[in-house]
C-alpha positions in Angstrom: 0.3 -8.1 -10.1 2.1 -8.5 -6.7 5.0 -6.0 -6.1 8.6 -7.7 -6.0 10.7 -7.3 -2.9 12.2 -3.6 -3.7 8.4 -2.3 -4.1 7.7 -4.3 -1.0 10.6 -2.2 0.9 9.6 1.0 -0.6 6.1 1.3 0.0 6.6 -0.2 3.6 9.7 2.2 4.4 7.3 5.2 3.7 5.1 4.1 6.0 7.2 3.6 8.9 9.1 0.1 8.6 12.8 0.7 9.2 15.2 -2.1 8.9 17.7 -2.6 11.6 20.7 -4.9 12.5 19.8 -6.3 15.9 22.3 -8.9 18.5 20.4 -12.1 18.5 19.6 -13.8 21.6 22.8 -15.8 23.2 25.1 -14.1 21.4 25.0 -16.0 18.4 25.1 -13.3 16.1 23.1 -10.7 14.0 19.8 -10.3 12.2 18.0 -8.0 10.0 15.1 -7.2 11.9 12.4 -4.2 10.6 11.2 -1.9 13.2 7.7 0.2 12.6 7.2 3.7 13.7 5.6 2.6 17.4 8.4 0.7 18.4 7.2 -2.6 17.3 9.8 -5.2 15.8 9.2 -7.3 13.3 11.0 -10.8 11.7 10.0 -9.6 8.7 8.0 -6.7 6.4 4.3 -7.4 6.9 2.5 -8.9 3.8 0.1 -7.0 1.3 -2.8 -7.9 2.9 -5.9 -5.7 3.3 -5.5 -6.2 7.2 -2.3 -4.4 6.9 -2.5 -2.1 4.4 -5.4 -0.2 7.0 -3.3 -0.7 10.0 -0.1 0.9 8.5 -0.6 2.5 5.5 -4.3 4.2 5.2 -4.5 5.8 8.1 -1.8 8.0 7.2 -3.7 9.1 4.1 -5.6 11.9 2.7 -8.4 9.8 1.3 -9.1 6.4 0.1 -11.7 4.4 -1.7 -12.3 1.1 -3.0 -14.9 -0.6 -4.2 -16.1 -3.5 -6.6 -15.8 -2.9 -10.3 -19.3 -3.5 -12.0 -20.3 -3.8 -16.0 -24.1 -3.5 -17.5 -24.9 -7.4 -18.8 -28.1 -6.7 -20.8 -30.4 -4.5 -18.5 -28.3 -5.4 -15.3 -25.4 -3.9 -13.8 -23.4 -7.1 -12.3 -20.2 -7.0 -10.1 -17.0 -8.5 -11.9 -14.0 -9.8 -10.5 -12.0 -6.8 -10.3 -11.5 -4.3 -7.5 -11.0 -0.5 -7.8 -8.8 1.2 -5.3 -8.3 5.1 -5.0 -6.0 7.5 -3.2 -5.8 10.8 -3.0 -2.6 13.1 -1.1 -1.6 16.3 -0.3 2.0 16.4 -1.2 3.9 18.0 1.8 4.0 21.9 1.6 1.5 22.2 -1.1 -2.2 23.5 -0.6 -5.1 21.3 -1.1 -5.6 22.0 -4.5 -2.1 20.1 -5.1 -3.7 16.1 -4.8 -2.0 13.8 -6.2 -4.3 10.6 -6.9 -3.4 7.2 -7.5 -5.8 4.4 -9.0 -5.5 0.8 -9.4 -7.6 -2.0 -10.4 -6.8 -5.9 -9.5 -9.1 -9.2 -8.7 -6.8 -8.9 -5.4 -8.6 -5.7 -3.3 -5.5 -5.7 -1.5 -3.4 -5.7 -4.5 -5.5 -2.7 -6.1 -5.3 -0.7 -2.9 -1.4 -1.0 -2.6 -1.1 -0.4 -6.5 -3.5 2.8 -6.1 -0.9 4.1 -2.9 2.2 3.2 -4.5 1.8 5.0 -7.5 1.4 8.4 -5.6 4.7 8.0 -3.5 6.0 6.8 -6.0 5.4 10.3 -7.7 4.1 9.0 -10.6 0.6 9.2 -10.2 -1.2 7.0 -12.9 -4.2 4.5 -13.6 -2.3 0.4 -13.2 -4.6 -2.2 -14.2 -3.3 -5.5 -13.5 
């Protein structure tokens, strides 16, 4: 399931994306541009893609896993089309015992891995199969 555009901003706003109203070139008037947390400007947010989901987003987690999905056919354990994403966090001023863990599963990797990081900013930890 792909997020719709107010997900989109969410998640990409935690990680850094801020949107800004920026004098075009020529003076011709204003856009909307987003801005990420090294300076960088942007036309637009970045899409969910796996590319960008470990340039922005992972490597300010705690942890994070993803992996194939497999089921037992008979005597052999065959990879399906789904992917499994999971992330664990430390929620800010709480000890490491504290996790919160998110978990997602999609045919889209990228799609399982922002579902799995979503749900644990969006402080509802909790298992979304799409």
């Amino acid at each position: 399931m792909k997020p719709n555009g107010e997900q989109a901003k969410k998640f990409w706003k935690k990680f850094g994306f801020s949107q800004e109203r920026v004098k075009e070139v020529y003076d011709i008037g204003y856009s909307n541009m987003w801005k990420n947390d090294k300076g960088y400007w942007h036309s637009a947010l970045p899409p969910i893609t796996l590319d960008n989901l470990f340039k922005y987003a992972v490597p300010k987690l705690e942890g994070v896993g993803i992996s194939r999905k497999f089921e037992t056919r008979g005597e052999r354990i065959v990879p399906t089309e789904y992917w499994s994403a999971i992330v664990t966090e430390k929620p800010e001023g709480r000890d490491i015992f504290a996790t919160m863990q998110g978990v997602a599963t999609d045919k889209d990797p990228a799609l399982a891995l922002f579902w799995a990081i979503y749900s644990v900013f969006d402080k509802s930890p909790r298992e979304v199969i799409a």
